[in-house]
N, C-alpha and C positions, 0 to 999 in steps of 0.2 A: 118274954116268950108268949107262945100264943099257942092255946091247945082247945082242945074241947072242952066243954064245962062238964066240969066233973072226971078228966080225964089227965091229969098234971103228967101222969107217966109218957103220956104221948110225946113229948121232948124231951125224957131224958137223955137219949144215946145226943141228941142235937147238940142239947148243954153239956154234957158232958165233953164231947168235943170242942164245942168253944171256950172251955174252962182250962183243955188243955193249949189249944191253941194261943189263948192271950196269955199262960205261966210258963210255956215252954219257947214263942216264938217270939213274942210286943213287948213283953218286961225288958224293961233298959234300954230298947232301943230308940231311937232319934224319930221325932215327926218324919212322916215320909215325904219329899218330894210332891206328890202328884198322887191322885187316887189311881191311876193306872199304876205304878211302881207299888201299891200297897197293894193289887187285885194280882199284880204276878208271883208278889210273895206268899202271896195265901194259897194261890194254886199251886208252887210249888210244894210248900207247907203240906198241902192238903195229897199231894203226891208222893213226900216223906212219910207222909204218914200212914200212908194205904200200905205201902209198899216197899220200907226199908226200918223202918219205925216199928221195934218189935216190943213185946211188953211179957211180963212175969203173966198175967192173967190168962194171956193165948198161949201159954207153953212156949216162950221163947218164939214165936210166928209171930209174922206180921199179919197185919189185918186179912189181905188178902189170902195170903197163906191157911187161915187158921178157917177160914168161911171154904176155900177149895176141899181141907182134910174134914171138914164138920158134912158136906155134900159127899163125899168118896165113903162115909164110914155107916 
């Protein structure tokens, strides 16, 4: 990871997301094909995850969901 000196907080939301990405999506799964077939799976990943991918921490919302009610309140 790469952040400012003196500033490690700076990636946490990053890594954090990629800690969930490689436990929830690449464990078990097969080398991929082609780095094109590994860039569509991430984006859709990354599209689960915004947007249907809900969690205990956001009250049962999804990401987007929880960032729209935190603007509206």
């Amino acid at each position: 990871s790469m952040s400012r000196k003196g500033h490690c907080l700076d990636n946490a939301p990053v890594e954090s997301f990629f800690h969930i990405l490689k436990t929830e999506l690449l464990d078990g799964l097969p080398l991929f094909e082609d780095i094109t077939a590994f860039k569509m799976m991430v984006q859709d990943y990354i599209h689960f995850f915004n947007y249907e991918r809900v969690s205990l921490k956001t009250k049962g919302m999804t990401p987007v969901e929880y960032r729209n009610h935190a603007m509206t309140a």
